[in-house]
C-alpha positions as CSV (number, residue, x, y, z in Angstrom):
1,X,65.1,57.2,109.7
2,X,62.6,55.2,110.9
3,X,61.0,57.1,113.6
4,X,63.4,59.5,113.7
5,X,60.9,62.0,113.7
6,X,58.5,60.9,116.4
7,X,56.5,63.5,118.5
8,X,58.1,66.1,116.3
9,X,55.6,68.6,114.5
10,X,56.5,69.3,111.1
11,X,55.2,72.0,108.2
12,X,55.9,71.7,104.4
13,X,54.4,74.1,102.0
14,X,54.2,72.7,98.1
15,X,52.8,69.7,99.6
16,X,50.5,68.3,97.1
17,X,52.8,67.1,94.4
18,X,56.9,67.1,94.0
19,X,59.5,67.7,96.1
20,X,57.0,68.6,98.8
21,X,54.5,65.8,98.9
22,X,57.7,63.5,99.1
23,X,59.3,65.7,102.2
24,X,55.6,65.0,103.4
25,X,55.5,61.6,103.3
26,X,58.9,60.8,104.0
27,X,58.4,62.7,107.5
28,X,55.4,60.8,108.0
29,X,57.1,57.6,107.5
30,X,59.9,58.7,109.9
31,X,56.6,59.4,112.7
32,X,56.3,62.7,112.5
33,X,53.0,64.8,112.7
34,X,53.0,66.7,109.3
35,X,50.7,70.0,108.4
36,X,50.7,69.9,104.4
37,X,50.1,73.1,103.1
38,X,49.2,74.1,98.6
39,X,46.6,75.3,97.1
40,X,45.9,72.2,95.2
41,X,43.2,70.6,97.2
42,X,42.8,67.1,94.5
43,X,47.2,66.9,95.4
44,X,46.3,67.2,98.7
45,X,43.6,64.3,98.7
46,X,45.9,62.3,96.9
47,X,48.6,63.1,99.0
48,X,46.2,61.8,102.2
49,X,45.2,59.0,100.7
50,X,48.6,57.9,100.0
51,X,49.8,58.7,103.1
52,X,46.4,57.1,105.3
53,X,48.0,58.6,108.3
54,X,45.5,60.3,111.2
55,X,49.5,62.1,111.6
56,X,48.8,64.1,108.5
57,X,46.7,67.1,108.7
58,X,46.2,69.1,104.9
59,X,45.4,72.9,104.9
60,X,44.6,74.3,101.1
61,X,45.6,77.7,101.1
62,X,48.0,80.4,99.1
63,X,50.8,80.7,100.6
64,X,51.7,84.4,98.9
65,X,48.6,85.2,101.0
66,X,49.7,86.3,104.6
67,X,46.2,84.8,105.8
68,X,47.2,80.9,104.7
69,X,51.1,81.4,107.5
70,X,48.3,82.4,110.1
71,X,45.8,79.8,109.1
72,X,49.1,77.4,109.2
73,X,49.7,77.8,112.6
74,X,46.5,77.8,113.8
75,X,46.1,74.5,112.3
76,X,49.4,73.4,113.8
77,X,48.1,74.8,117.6
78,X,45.1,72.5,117.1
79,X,47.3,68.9,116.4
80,X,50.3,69.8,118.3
81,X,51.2,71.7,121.5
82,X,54.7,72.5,119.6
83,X,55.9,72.9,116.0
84,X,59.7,72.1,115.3
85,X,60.2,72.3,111.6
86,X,59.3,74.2,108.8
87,X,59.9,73.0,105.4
88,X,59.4,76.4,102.8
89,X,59.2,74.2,99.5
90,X,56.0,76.0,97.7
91,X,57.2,77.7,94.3
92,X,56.8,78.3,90.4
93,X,58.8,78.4,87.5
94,X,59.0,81.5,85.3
95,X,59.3,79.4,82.2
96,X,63.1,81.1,81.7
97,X,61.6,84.4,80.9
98,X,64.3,87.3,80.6
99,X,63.7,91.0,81.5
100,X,62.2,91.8,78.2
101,X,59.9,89.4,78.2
102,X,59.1,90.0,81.9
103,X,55.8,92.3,82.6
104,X,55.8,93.7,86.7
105,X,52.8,91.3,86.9
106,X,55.1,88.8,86.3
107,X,57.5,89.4,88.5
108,X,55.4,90.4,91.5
109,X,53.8,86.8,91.2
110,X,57.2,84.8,91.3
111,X,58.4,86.9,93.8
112,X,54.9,86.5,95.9
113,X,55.3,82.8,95.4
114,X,58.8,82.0,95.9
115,X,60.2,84.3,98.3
116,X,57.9,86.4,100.0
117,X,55.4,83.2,101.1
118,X,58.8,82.2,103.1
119,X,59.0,85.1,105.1
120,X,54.9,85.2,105.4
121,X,55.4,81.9,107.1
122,X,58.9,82.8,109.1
123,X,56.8,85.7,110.6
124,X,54.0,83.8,111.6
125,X,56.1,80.7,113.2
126,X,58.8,82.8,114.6
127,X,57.8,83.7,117.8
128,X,56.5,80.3,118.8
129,X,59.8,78.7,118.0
130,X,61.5,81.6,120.0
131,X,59.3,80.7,122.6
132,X,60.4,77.3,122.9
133,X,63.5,77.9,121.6
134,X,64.1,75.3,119.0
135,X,62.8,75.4,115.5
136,X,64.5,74.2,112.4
137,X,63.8,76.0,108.5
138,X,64.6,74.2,105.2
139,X,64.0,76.3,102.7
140,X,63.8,75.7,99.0
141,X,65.9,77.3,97.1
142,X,67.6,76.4,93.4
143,X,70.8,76.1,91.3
144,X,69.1,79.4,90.4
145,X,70.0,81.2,94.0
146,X,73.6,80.6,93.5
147,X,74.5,81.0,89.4
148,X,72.5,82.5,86.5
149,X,70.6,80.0,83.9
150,X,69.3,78.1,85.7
151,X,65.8,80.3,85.4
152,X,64.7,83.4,84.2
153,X,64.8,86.8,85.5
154,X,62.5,86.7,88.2
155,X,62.9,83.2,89.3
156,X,66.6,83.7,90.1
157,X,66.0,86.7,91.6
158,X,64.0,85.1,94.1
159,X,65.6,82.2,94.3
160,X,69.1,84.6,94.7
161,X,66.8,86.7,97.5
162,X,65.9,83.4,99.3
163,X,69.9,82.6,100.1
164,X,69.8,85.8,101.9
165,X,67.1,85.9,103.5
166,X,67.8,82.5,105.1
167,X,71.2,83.7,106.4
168,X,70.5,86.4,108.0
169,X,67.6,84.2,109.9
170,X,70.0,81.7,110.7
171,X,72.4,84.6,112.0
172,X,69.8,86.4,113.8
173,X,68.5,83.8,115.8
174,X,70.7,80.5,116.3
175,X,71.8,81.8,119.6
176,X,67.9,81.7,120.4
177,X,67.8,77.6,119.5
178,X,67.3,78.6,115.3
179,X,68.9,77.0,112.6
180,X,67.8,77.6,108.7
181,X,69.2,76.4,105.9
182,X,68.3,76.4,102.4
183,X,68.1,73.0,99.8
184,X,69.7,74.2,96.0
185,X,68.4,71.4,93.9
186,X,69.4,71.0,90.3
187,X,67.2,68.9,87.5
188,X,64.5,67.3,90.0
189,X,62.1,65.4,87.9
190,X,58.7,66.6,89.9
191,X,55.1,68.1,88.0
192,X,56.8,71.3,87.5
193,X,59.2,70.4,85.4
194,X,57.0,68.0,83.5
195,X,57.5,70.6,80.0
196,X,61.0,69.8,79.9
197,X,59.4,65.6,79.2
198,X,57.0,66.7,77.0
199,X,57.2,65.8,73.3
200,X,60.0,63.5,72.9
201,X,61.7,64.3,76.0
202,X,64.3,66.1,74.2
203,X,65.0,69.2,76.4
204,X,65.3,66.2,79.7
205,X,67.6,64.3,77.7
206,X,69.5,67.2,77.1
207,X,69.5,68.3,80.7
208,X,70.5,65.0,81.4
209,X,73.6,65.2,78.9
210,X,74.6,68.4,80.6
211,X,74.6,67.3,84.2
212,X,78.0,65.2,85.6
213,X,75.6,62.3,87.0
214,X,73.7,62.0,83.7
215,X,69.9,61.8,84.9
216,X,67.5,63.7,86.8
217,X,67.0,62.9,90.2
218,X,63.9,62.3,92.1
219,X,62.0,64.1,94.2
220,X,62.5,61.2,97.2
221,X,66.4,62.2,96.7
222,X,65.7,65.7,97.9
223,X,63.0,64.8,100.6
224,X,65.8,62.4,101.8
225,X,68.3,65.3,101.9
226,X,65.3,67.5,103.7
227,X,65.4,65.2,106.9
228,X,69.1,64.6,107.3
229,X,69.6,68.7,107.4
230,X,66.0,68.6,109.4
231,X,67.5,65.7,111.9
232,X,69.2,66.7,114.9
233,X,72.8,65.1,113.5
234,X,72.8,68.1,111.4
235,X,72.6,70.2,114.5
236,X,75.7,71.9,113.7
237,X,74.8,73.0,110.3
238,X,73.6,76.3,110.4
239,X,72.9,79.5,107.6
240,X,74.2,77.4,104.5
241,X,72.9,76.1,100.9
242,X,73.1,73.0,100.1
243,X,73.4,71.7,96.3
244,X,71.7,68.7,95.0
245,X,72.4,69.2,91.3
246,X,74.2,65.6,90.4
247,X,77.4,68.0,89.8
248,X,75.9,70.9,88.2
249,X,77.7,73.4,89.8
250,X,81.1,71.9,89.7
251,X,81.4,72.0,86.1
Protein backbone atom coordinates (compact mmCIF):
# COMPACT_ATOMS: atom_id res chain seq x y z
CA UNK A 1 0.00 0.00 0.00
CA UNK A 2 2.66 1.91 -0.89
CA UNK A 3 1.42 5.42 -0.75
CA UNK A 4 -1.84 4.50 -0.44
CA UNK A 5 -2.22 6.91 2.22
CA UNK A 6 -0.74 10.01 0.90
CA UNK A 7 -2.02 13.52 2.01
CA UNK A 8 -4.33 11.63 4.29
CA UNK A 9 -4.15 12.63 8.13
CA UNK A 10 -4.33 9.86 10.35
CA UNK A 11 -4.71 9.43 14.48
CA UNK A 12 -3.81 6.21 16.44
CA UNK A 13 -4.00 6.08 20.18
CA UNK A 14 -1.74 3.14 21.95
CA UNK A 15 0.92 4.36 19.74
CA UNK A 16 4.08 3.72 21.62
CA UNK A 17 4.37 0.03 21.58
CA UNK A 18 2.05 -3.05 19.93
CA UNK A 19 -0.61 -3.09 17.78
CA UNK A 20 -0.47 0.71 17.68
CA UNK A 21 3.07 1.69 17.06
CA UNK A 22 2.81 -0.94 14.07
CA UNK A 23 -0.73 0.82 12.68
CA UNK A 24 1.67 3.91 13.15
CA UNK A 25 4.30 3.01 11.12
CA UNK A 26 2.63 1.04 8.73
CA UNK A 27 0.51 4.28 7.84
CA UNK A 28 3.63 6.19 7.70
CA UNK A 29 5.13 3.83 5.27
CA UNK A 30 1.96 3.97 3.07
CA UNK A 31 2.60 8.29 3.15
CA UNK A 32 0.37 9.19 5.44
CA UNK A 33 0.69 12.08 8.18
CA UNK A 34 0.27 10.22 11.53
CA UNK A 35 -0.58 11.92 15.17
CA UNK A 36 0.66 9.10 17.66
CA UNK A 37 -0.97 9.45 20.74
CA UNK A 38 0.09 7.13 24.74
CA UNK A 39 1.20 8.09 27.60
CA UNK A 40 4.45 6.47 27.25
CA UNK A 41 6.69 9.27 26.20
CA UNK A 42 10.38 6.64 25.97
CA UNK A 43 7.60 4.37 23.32
CA UNK A 44 6.91 7.34 21.73
CA UNK A 45 10.73 8.36 21.13
CA UNK A 46 11.34 5.02 20.11
CA UNK A 47 8.49 4.97 17.97
CA UNK A 48 9.99 8.46 16.18
CA UNK A 49 13.15 7.36 15.93
CA UNK A 50 12.16 4.33 14.14
CA UNK A 51 9.97 5.91 12.12
CA UNK A 52 12.53 9.26 11.18
CA UNK A 53 9.57 10.72 9.46
CA UNK A 54 9.01 14.87 9.71
CA UNK A 55 5.15 12.92 8.72
CA UNK A 56 4.99 11.75 12.31
CA UNK A 57 3.93 14.02 14.98
CA UNK A 58 3.85 12.24 18.93
CA UNK A 59 1.49 13.83 21.57
CA UNK A 60 1.99 12.03 25.30
CA UNK A 61 -1.11 12.24 26.93
CA UNK A 62 -4.01 9.96 28.81
CA UNK A 63 -6.39 9.18 26.71
CA UNK A 64 -9.21 8.36 29.69
CA UNK A 65 -8.56 12.12 30.18
CA UNK A 66 -11.00 14.22 28.03
CA UNK A 67 -8.20 16.98 27.93
CA UNK A 68 -5.55 14.58 25.80
CA UNK A 69 -9.02 14.00 22.51
CA UNK A 70 -8.86 17.99 22.68
CA UNK A 71 -5.17 18.25 22.89
CA UNK A 72 -5.36 15.51 19.91
CA UNK A 73 -6.96 17.63 17.63
CA UNK A 74 -5.49 20.58 18.27
CA UNK A 75 -2.24 18.94 17.41
CA UNK A 76 -3.86 17.56 14.31
CA UNK A 77 -5.21 21.36 13.22
CA UNK A 78 -1.53 22.43 13.54
CA UNK A 79 -0.02 19.52 10.81
CA UNK A 80 -3.03 19.19 8.76
CA UNK A 81 -5.94 21.24 7.46
CA UNK A 82 -8.04 17.84 7.64
CA UNK A 83 -8.07 14.61 9.60
CA UNK A 84 -9.47 11.38 7.86
CA UNK A 85 -8.90 8.52 10.14
CA UNK A 86 -8.95 7.68 13.62
CA UNK A 87 -7.47 4.51 14.82
CA UNK A 88 -8.95 3.92 18.83
CA UNK A 89 -6.22 1.21 19.72
CA UNK A 90 -5.10 2.51 23.37
CA UNK A 91 -6.12 -0.21 26.07
CA UNK A 92 -5.18 -2.56 29.22
CA UNK A 93 -5.65 -5.86 30.29
CA UNK A 94 -7.50 -6.75 33.52
CA UNK A 95 -5.21 -9.65 34.08
CA UNK A 96 -8.58 -12.05 33.74
CA UNK A 97 -9.94 -10.82 36.93
CA UNK A 98 -13.64 -12.05 37.67
CA UNK A 99 -16.35 -10.02 39.65
CA UNK A 100 -15.05 -11.17 43.01
CA UNK A 101 -11.83 -10.25 42.53
CA UNK A 102 -12.91 -6.93 40.85
CA UNK A 103 -12.89 -3.69 43.27
CA UNK A 104 -15.04 -0.50 41.46
CA UNK A 105 -11.58 1.04 41.19
CA UNK A 106 -10.91 -1.53 39.04
CA UNK A 107 -13.42 -1.46 36.87
CA UNK A 108 -13.75 2.31 36.55
CA UNK A 109 -10.02 2.20 35.15
CA UNK A 110 -10.57 -0.48 32.37
CA UNK A 111 -13.59 1.03 31.48
CA UNK A 112 -11.80 4.75 31.52
CA UNK A 113 -9.10 3.17 29.36
CA UNK A 114 -10.78 0.97 26.96
CA UNK A 115 -14.04 2.36 26.22
CA UNK A 116 -14.73 5.56 27.41
CA UNK A 117 -11.15 7.23 25.87
CA UNK A 118 -12.98 6.01 22.40
CA UNK A 119 -15.82 8.11 22.78
CA UNK A 120 -13.57 11.03 24.45
CA UNK A 121 -11.84 11.01 21.15
CA UNK A 122 -15.18 10.35 18.84
CA UNK A 123 -16.59 13.59 20.61
CA UNK A 124 -13.75 15.64 19.98
CA UNK A 125 -13.17 14.56 16.08
CA UNK A 126 -16.72 14.32 15.27
CA UNK A 127 -17.73 17.48 14.18
CA UNK A 128 -14.77 18.10 12.08
CA UNK A 129 -15.23 14.99 10.08
CA UNK A 130 -19.07 15.99 9.83
CA UNK A 131 -17.76 19.02 8.54
CA UNK A 132 -16.02 17.60 5.83
CA UNK A 133 -17.91 14.76 5.62
CA UNK A 134 -15.63 11.92 5.43
CA UNK A 135 -13.91 10.34 8.33
CA UNK A 136 -13.14 6.71 8.96
CA UNK A 137 -12.93 4.94 12.86
CA UNK A 138 -11.15 1.60 13.56
CA UNK A 139 -11.59 0.79 16.71
CA UNK A 140 -9.94 -1.79 18.90
CA UNK A 141 -11.88 -4.11 20.12
CA UNK A 142 -11.09 -8.08 21.23
CA UNK A 143 -12.27 -11.74 20.96
CA UNK A 144 -13.45 -10.38 24.34
CA UNK A 145 -16.35 -8.00 22.62
CA UNK A 146 -17.87 -10.89 21.04
CA UNK A 147 -17.59 -14.25 23.50
CA UNK A 148 -16.63 -14.61 27.28
CA UNK A 149 -12.89 -15.80 28.23
CA UNK A 150 -11.24 -14.17 26.49
CA UNK A 151 -10.67 -11.49 29.62
CA UNK A 152 -11.99 -10.81 32.82
CA UNK A 153 -14.98 -9.09 34.00
CA UNK A 154 -14.27 -5.68 33.18
CA UNK A 155 -12.24 -6.07 30.19
CA UNK A 156 -15.07 -7.89 28.31
CA UNK A 157 -17.34 -5.63 29.44
CA UNK A 158 -15.66 -2.98 27.70
CA UNK A 159 -14.55 -4.63 25.07
CA UNK A 160 -18.53 -6.01 24.73
CA UNK A 161 -19.56 -1.98 25.18
CA UNK A 162 -17.02 -0.98 22.46
CA UNK A 163 -19.08 -3.30 19.68
CA UNK A 164 -21.88 -1.10 20.46
CA UNK A 165 -20.86 1.77 20.66
CA UNK A 166 -19.25 1.59 17.23
CA UNK A 167 -22.46 0.58 15.63
CA UNK A 168 -24.59 2.89 16.54
CA UNK A 169 -21.73 5.49 15.25
CA UNK A 170 -21.52 3.87 12.21
CA UNK A 171 -25.53 3.94 11.99
CA UNK A 172 -25.80 7.36 13.03
CA UNK A 173 -23.64 8.99 10.75
CA UNK A 174 -22.66 6.96 7.42
CA UNK A 175 -25.25 8.90 5.60
CA UNK A 176 -23.02 12.08 6.73
CA UNK A 177 -19.64 10.46 4.83
CA UNK A 178 -18.91 8.10 8.47
CA UNK A 179 -17.91 4.77 8.51
CA UNK A 180 -16.57 2.88 11.94
CA UNK A 181 -15.67 -0.36 12.33
CA UNK A 182 -14.13 -2.26 15.07
CA UNK A 183 -10.74 -4.84 14.72
CA UNK A 184 -11.48 -8.21 17.25
CA UNK A 185 -7.97 -9.59 17.50
CA UNK A 186 -7.30 -12.90 19.16
CA UNK A 187 -3.57 -13.88 20.63
CA UNK A 188 -1.46 -10.80 19.30
CA UNK A 189 1.94 -11.18 20.58
CA UNK A 190 2.56 -7.24 21.54
CA UNK A 191 4.11 -5.77 25.25
CA UNK A 192 0.80 -6.37 26.80
CA UNK A 193 0.62 -9.69 26.55
CA UNK A 194 4.33 -10.20 27.33
CA UNK A 195 3.08 -12.32 30.98
CA UNK A 196 1.62 -14.96 28.97
CA UNK A 197 5.91 -15.49 27.59
CA UNK A 198 7.15 -15.14 30.78
CA UNK A 199 8.78 -18.07 32.55
CA UNK A 200 8.97 -20.81 30.13
CA UNK A 201 6.44 -19.59 27.82
CA UNK A 202 4.01 -22.10 28.95
CA UNK A 203 0.65 -20.16 29.04
CA UNK A 204 1.77 -18.86 24.97
CA UNK A 205 2.44 -22.25 24.06
CA UNK A 206 -0.73 -23.17 25.35
CA UNK A 207 -2.58 -20.37 23.66
CA UNK A 208 -0.92 -21.44 20.76
CA UNK A 209 -2.22 -25.16 21.19
CA UNK A 210 -5.70 -23.86 21.52
CA UNK A 211 -5.94 -21.59 18.54
CA UNK A 212 -6.76 -23.37 14.78
CA UNK A 213 -3.56 -21.59 13.19
CA UNK A 214 -1.28 -22.68 16.02
CA UNK A 215 0.77 -19.39 16.79
CA UNK A 216 0.31 -15.93 17.83
CA UNK A 217 0.18 -13.44 15.35
CA UNK A 218 1.97 -10.19 15.10
CA UNK A 219 1.19 -7.00 15.65
CA UNK A 220 2.16 -5.97 11.81
CA UNK A 221 -0.79 -8.69 11.00
CA UNK A 222 -3.36 -6.45 12.57
CA UNK A 223 -1.80 -3.06 11.48
CA UNK A 224 -2.04 -4.59 8.00
CA UNK A 225 -5.70 -5.48 8.65
CA UNK A 226 -6.08 -1.68 10.13
CA UNK A 227 -5.32 -0.10 6.56
CA UNK A 228 -7.24 -2.38 4.34
CA UNK A 229 -10.59 -1.58 6.49
CA UNK A 230 -8.98 2.22 6.80
CA UNK A 231 -8.48 2.17 2.69
CA UNK A 232 -11.08 3.41 0.53
CA UNK A 233 -11.62 -0.36 -1.12
CA UNK A 234 -13.27 -1.05 2.08
CA UNK A 235 -15.57 1.78 1.43
CA UNK A 236 -18.53 -0.41 1.64
CA UNK A 237 -17.75 -1.87 4.97
CA UNK A 238 -19.59 -0.15 7.39
CA UNK A 239 -20.73 -0.83 11.43
CA UNK A 240 -19.03 -4.45 11.62
CA UNK A 241 -16.23 -6.45 13.76
CA UNK A 242 -13.80 -7.88 12.27
CA UNK A 243 -11.98 -11.10 13.83
CA UNK A 244 -8.31 -11.70 13.65
CA UNK A 245 -8.08 -14.58 16.02
CA UNK A 246 -6.21 -17.40 13.61
CA UNK A 247 -9.71 -19.34 14.02
CA UNK A 248 -10.53 -18.73 17.51
CA UNK A 249 -13.92 -18.10 17.17
CA UNK A 250 -14.76 -20.81 14.84
CA UNK A 251 -14.01 -23.55 17.06
Amino acid sequence: MTDAFQNQTVVVTGAASGIGAAQAEKFIAAGATVVAVDNNADGLQQLAEKCNSASLHTLVGDVSNQATSTQTLTRVNKVSDHLDIVCNTAGVLDAYKPAMDTSFADWQHILNVDLNSQFLMVKAVLPQMLAQHHGVFVNMASIAGLVAGGGGIAYTAAKHAIIGMTKQLDIDYADQGIRANCLAPGAINTPMNAADFAGDGHMAKWVASETPAKRWATAEEVADLTLFVASSKADYIHGVTIPIDGGWLAK
